[in-house]
N, C-alpha and C positions, 0 to 999 in steps of 0.2 A: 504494500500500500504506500509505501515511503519511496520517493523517486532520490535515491543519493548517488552523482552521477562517480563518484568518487569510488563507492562501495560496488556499482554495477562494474564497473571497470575491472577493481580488481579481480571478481569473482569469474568476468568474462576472461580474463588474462589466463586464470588458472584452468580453465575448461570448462565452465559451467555455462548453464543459458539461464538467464536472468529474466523472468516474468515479471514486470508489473501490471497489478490486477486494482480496477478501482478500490474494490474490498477484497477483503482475506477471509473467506468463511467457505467451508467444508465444500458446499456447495460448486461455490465459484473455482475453487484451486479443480475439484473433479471435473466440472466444464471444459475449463480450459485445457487438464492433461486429456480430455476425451477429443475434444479438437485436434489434439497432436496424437492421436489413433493409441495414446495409456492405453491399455487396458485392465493393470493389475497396477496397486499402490498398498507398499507399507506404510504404516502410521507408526511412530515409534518416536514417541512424544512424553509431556510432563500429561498431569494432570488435567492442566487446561486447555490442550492439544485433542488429549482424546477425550473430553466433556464434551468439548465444539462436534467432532463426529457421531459421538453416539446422541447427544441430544438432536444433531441434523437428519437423523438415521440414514448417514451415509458410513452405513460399514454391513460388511456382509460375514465376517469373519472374525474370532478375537482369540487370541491365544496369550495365555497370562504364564509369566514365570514365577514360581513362589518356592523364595529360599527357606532353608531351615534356621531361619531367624526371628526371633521376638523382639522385633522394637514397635515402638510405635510412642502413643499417647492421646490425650484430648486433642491436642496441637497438631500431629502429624498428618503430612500428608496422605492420604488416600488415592486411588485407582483414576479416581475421577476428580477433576478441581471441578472449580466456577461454580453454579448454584444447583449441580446434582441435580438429582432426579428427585420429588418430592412424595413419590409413595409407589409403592409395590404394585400396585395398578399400572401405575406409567410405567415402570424398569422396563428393558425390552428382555425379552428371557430367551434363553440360549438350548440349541436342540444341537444334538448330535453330538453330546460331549462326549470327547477322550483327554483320557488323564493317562501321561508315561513321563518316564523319569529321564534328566539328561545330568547326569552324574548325581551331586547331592538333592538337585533342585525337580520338584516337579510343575509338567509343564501339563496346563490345563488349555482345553481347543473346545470352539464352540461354535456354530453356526447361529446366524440373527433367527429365530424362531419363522418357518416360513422363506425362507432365504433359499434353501435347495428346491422349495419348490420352484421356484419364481426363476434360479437358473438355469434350471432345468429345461421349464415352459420355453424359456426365451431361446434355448439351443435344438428345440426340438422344431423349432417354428419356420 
């Protein structure tokens, strides 16, 4: 959303292609890699990264890494920032779970509920 002619430079310098987009929202960044024929995107963000996706319900997939660790607190951050989801009604709920292990850590895989049908429909058509 920030035109820094400074910052495009450099980043073009080193290899990358530099989008500016009027706005930044889930939405708009998928338009625009679907323009350039994306078809697949990780999200691999904080909190407020992937709040923005799952509240846009622009994700069709999530897989969560969960170490053998206890931290936390009132304080800490959680999975999702920004203003969360406000009740179990709206969570979007996950089909197709697998849980397997990648060394200490286990890794949990999930489909958006509804999701395989929907890519299915769309590749059958």
């Amino acid at each position: 959303a920030r035109d820094d002619a400074r910052a495009v430079r450099e980043l073009e310098d080193a290899g990358a292609t530099v989008v500016v987009l009027a706005s930044v929202t889930p939405d708009q960044v998928l338009a625009d890699l679907a323009r350039r024929q994306v078809q697949s995107l990780l999200v691999e963000g904080g909190g407020t990264v992937t709040s923005a996706f799952v509240t846009a319900g622009c994700f069709d997939r999530v897989a969560v890494d969960v170490a053998p660790r206890l931290i936390g607190g009132s304080g800490a951050p959680g999975p999702l920032g920004g203003d969360g989801i406000d009740s179990l009604a709206a969570s979007p709920f996950l089909d197709h779970l697998r849980i397997r292990r990648r060394g200490g850590d286990l890794i949990i895989e999930g489909f958006r509920a509804g999701c395989l049908q929907d890519l299915s429909g769309s590749v059958a058509s």
